[in-house]
C-alpha positions as CSV (number, residue, x, y, z in Angstrom):
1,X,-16.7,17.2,24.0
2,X,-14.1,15.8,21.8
3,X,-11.3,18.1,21.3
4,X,-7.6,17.9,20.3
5,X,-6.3,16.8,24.3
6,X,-2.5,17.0,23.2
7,X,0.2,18.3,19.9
8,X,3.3,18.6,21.3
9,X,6.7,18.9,19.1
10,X,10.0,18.1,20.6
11,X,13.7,18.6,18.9
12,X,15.8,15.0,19.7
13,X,18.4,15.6,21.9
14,X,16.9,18.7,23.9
15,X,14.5,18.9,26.7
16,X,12.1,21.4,26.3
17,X,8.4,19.9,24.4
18,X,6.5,22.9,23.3
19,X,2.8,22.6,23.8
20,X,1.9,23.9,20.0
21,X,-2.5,23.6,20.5
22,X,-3.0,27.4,20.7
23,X,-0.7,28.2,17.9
24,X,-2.7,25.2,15.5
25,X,-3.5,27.3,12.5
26,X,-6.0,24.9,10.4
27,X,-7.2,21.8,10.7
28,X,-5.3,18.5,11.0
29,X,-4.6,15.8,8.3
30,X,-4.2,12.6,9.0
31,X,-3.9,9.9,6.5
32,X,-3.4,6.1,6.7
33,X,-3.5,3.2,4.1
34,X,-3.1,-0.4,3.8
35,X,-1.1,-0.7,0.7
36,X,2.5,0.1,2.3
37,X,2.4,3.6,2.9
38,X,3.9,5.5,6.2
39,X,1.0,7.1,8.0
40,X,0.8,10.7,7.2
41,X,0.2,14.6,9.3
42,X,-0.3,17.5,8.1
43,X,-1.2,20.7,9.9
44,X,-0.3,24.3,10.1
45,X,1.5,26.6,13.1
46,X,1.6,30.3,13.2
47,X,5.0,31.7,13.5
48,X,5.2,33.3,17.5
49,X,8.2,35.0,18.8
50,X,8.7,32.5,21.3
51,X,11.8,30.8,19.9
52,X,10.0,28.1,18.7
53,X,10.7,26.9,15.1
54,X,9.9,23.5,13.8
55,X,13.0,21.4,12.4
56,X,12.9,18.2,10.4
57,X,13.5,15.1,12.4
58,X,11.2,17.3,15.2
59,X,8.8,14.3,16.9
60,X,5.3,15.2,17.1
61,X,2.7,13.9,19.4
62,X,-0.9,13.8,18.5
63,X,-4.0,13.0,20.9
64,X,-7.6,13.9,20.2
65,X,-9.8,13.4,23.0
66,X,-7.3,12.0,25.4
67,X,-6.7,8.9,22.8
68,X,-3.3,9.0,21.4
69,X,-3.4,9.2,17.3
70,X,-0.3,10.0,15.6
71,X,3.4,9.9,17.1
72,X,6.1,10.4,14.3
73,X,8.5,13.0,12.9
74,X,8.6,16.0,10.9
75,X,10.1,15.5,6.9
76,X,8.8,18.8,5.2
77,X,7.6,22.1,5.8
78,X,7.1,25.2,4.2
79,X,6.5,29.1,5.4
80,X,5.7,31.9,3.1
81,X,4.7,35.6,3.9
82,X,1.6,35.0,5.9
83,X,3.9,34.0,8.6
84,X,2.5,30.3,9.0
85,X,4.2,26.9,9.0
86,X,2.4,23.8,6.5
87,X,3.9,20.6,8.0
88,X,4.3,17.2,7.2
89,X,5.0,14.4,9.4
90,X,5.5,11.0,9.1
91,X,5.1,8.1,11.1
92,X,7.5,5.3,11.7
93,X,6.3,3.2,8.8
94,X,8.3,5.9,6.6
95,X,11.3,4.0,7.4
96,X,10.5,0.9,5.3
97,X,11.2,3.1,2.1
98,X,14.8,2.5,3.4
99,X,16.3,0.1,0.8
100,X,18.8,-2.6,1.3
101,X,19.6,-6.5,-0.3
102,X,18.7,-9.2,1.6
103,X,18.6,-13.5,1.2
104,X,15.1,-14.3,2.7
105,X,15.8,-17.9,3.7
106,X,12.9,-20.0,4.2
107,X,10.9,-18.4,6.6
108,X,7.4,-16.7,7.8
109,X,6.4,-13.2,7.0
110,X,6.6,-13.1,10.9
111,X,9.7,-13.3,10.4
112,X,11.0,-11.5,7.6
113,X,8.8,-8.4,9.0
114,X,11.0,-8.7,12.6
115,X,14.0,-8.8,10.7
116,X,13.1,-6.0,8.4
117,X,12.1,-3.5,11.2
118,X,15.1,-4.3,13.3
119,X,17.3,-3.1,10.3
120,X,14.9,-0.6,9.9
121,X,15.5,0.9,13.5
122,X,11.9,1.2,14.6
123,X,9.5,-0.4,17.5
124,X,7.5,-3.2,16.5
125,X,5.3,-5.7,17.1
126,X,3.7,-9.0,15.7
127,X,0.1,-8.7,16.5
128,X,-0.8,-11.3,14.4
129,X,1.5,-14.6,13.6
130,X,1.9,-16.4,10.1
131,X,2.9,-20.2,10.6
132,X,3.1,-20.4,6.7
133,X,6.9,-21.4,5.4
134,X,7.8,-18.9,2.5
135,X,10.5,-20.1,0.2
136,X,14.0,-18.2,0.1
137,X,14.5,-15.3,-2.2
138,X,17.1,-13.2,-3.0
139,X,16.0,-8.9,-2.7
140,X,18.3,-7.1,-4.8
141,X,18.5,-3.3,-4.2
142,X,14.8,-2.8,-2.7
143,X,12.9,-1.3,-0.4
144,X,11.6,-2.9,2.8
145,X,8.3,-2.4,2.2
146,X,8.5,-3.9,-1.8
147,X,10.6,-7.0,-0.1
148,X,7.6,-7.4,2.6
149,X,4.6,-6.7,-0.3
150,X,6.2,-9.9,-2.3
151,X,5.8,-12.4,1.1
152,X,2.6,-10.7,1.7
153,X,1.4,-11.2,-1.6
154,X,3.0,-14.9,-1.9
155,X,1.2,-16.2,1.9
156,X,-1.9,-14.5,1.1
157,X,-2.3,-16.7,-2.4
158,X,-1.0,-19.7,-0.1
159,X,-3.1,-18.9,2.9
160,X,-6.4,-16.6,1.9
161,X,-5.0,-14.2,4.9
162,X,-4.6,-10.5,3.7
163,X,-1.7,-9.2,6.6
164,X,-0.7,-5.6,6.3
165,X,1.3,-3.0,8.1
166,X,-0.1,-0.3,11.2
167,X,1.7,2.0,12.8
168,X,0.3,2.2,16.2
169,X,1.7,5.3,18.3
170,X,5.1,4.8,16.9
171,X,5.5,1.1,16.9
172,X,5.2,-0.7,13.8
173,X,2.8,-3.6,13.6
174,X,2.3,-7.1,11.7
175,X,-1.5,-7.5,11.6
176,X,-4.2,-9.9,9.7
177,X,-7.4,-8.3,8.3
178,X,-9.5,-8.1,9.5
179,X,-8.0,-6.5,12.7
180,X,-11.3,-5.6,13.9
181,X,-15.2,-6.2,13.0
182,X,-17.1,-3.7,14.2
183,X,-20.8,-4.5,15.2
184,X,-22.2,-0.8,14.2
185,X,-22.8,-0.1,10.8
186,X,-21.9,2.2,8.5
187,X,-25.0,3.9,6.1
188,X,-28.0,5.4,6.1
189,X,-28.8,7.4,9.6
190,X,-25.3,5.8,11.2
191,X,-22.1,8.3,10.8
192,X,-22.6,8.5,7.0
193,X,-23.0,11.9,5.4
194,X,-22.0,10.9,1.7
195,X,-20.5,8.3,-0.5
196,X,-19.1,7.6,-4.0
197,X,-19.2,4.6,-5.9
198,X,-17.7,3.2,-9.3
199,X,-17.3,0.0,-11.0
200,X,-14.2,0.3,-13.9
201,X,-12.7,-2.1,-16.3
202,X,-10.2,-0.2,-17.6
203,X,-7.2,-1.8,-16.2
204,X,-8.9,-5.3,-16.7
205,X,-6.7,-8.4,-18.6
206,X,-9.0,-11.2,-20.0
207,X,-6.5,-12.4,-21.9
208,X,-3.3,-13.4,-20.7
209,X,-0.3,-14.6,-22.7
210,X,3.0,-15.6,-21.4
211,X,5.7,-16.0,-23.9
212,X,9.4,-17.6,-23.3
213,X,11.8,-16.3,-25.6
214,X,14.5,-18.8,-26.8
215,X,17.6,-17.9,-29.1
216,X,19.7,-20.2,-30.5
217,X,23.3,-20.1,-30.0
218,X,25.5,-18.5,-32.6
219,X,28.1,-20.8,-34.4
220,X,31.5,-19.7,-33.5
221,X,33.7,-19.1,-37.3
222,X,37.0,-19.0,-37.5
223,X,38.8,-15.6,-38.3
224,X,39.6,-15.8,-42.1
225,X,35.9,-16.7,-42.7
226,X,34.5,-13.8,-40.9
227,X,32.1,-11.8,-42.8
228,X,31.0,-8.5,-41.8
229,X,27.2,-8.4,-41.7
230,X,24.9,-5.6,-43.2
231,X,22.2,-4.8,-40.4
232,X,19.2,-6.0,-42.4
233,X,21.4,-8.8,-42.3
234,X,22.2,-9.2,-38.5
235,X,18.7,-8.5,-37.3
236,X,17.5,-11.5,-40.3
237,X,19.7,-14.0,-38.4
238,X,18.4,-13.2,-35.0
239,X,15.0,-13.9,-36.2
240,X,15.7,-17.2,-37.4
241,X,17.8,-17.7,-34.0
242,X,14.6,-16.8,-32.0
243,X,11.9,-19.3,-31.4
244,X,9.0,-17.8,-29.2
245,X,6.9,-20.0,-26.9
246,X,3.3,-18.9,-26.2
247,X,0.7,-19.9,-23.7
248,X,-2.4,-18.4,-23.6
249,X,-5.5,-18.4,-20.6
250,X,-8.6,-16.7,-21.5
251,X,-11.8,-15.2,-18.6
252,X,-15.3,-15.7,-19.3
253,X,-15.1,-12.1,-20.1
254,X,-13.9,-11.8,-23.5
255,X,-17.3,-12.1,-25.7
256,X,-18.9,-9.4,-23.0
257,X,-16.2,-6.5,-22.2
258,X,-14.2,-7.8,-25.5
259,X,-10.7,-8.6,-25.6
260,X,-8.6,-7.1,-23.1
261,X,-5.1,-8.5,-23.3
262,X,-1.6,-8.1,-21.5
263,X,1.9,-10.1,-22.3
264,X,4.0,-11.5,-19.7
265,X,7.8,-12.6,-19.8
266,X,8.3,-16.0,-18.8
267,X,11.7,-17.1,-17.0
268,X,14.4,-18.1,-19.5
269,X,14.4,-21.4,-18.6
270,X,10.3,-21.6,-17.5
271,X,8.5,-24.9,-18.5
272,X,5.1,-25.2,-20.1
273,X,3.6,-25.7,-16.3
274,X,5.3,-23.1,-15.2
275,X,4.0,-20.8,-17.4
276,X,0.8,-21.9,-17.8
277,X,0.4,-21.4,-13.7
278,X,1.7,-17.8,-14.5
279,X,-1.3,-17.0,-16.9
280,X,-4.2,-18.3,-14.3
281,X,-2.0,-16.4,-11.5
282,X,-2.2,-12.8,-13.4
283,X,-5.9,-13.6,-15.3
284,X,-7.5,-14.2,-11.7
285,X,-5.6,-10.8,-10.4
286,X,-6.5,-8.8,-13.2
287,X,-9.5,-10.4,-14.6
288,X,-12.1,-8.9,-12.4
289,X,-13.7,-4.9,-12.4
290,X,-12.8,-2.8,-10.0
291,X,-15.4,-1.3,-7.2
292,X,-14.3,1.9,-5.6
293,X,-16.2,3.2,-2.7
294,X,-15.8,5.7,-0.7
295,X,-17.4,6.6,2.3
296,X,-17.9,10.7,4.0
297,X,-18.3,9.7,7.9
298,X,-18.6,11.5,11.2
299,X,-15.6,9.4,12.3
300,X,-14.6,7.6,15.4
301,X,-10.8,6.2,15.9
302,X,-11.7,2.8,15.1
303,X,-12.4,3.8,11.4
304,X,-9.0,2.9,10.4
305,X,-7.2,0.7,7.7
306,X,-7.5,-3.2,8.5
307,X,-10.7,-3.0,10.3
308,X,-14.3,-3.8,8.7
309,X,-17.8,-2.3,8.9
310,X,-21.0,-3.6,8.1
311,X,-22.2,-0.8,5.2
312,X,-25.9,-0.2,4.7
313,X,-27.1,2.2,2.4
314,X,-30.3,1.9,0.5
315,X,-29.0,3.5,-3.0
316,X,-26.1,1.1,-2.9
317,X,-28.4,-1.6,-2.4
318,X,-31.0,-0.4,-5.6
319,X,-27.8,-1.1,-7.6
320,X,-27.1,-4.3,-6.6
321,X,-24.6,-3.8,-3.8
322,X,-26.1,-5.1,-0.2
323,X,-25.5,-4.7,3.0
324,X,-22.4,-6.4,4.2
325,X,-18.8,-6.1,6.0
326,X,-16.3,-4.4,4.4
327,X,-13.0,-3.3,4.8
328,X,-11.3,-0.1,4.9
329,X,-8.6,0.0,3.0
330,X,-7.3,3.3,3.4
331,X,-8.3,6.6,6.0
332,X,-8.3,10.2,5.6
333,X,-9.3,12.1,9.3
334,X,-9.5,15.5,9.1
335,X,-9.9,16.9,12.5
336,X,-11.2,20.7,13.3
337,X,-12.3,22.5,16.0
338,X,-14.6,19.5,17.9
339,X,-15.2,17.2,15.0
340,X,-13.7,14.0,13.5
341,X,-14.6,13.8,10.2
342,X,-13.3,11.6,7.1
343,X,-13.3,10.0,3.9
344,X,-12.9,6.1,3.9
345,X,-12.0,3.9,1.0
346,X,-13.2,0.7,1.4
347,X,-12.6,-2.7,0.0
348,X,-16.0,-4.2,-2.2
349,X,-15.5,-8.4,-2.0
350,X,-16.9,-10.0,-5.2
């Protein structure tokens, strides 16, 4: 019977780990995602007369059925009148919302993810290597985990391989999706009890323009010729100063969903390559609907973010979505009394 085996919460720096199960006042949250995002707890403790109050920076230790889960540390909590605690934990992903500047030089995202979790101070691991060379940047005033999602973004256009971020136990790991493909499905008389489907184009670009803006520089005038200028006057002469350079990409979209159009900045000093690459770069990101899907499970531990299911479901399939793997993108477990059950967001390929 699956139960949960272990909750402990310890104070850094002291030696007593109080066993907190019996005093578990509601069900446990636990939340992961792909996109950069620290794993999240959540759960609730009676107030006992025992001595024991949670602190932030408390560690807790989550297992559930003798498999460890969740090891990270308190950040929030608040207690009202009925005497209970409502925490929130993190795990050690949290710490890549630490920001910093940093010169990338050429390297991997191997790399740059060792380097940014040593700064970061946490355990971690590369489960999965990139060979690919990125080229060196300059990260000005960021966060770890917006430096990282650039060189994840740039090897995946390079390579085709999606890499994201796991926390596993409390050590931060570099792995390639999919991390696992699971041979039991998903759907219709297997761990599904409900699901939710969309198809949206409302943040959809099918026409991209990318415009470079040049001014011309002012001619310098001596002092005694100087004329003060009205304002009608000043912002006249910038518009003849200002020359605007314009390319334009177009999807196969436009004469069904109608024109749906965004404006991009070029570089200052951008050629018409350069730009033009910029236009097919954001139409192919933007250009296609978005599927949401979300699946109610009876849930194991392996239905986690990173790992893909085969998903069967006959009303999916009516509608023009078929049976095949897909991956979850992002986890919510909700654990009570002898059940694992949660909603799982998964990634529709088209």
């Amino acid at each position: 019977m699956m139960t949960v085996t272990m909750f402990t919460i310890k104070t850094p720096g002291t030696k007593t780990t109080w066993d907190v199960r019996d005093i578990l006042e509601s069900e446990i949250k636990w939340t992961t995602d792909i996109d950069f995002a620290a794993g999240e707890l959540t759960f609730k403790l009676v107030e006992v007369d025992e001595g024991f109050t949670p602190k932030n920076g408390d560690e807790v230790r989550f297992c559930w059925d003798h498999k460890k889960v969740f090891r990270g540390k308190i950040f929030k909590f608040d207690y009202d009148q009925s005497e209970v605690f409502s925490i929130t934990a993190y795990d050690n992903l949290r710490y890549f919302k630490n920001q910093d500047s940093l010169i990338w030089p050429v390297s991997t995202i191997s790399q740059r993810f060792t380097k940014a979790a040593k700064l970061a101070g946490v355990p971690h691991k590369v489960v999965d290597k990139s060979t690919h060379k990125l080229v060196a940047e300059v990260c000005d005033s960021k966060s770890y985990f917006d430096m990282l999602k650039d060189s994840f973004k740039a090897t995946r256009r390079a390579t085709g391989h999606r890499y994201f971020l796991y926390c596993n136990y409390g050590t931060v790991e570099l792995r390639r999706a999919p991390s696992k493909r699971m041979k039991y499905y998903m759907g219709d008389g297997s761990y599904l009890t409900g699901f939710s489907y969309s198809r949206s184009i409302e943040d959809v670009a099918n026409v991209v323009r990318v415009v470079r803006t040049d001014k011309k520089k002012k001619q310098q005038t001596s002092s005694t010729s100087k004329v003060k200028l009205t304002s009608a006057q000043e912002k006249a002469a910038e518009v003849k100063n200002t020359k605007l350079t314009t390319i334009t990409k177009k999807g196969n979209s436009v004469e069904r969903w109608g024109k749906l159009q965004v404006v991009e900045k070029a570089k200052d000093k951008a050629n018409v390559a350069q730009m033009k690459a910029k236009a097919a770069s954001i139409l192919k990101s933007k250009g296609k609907q978005a599927h949401t899907l979300k699946l109610d499970v009876l849930a194991t531990l392996n239905m986690i973010p990173g790992n893909e299911y085969p998903v069967k479901i006959k009303s999916l399939k009516d509608i023009g979505v078929g049976t095949k793997y897909l991956l979850i993108t992002k986890a919510t477990h909700t654990f009570s009394g002898t059940t694992d059950q949660a909603e799982l967001e998964m990634k529709v390929r088209w």
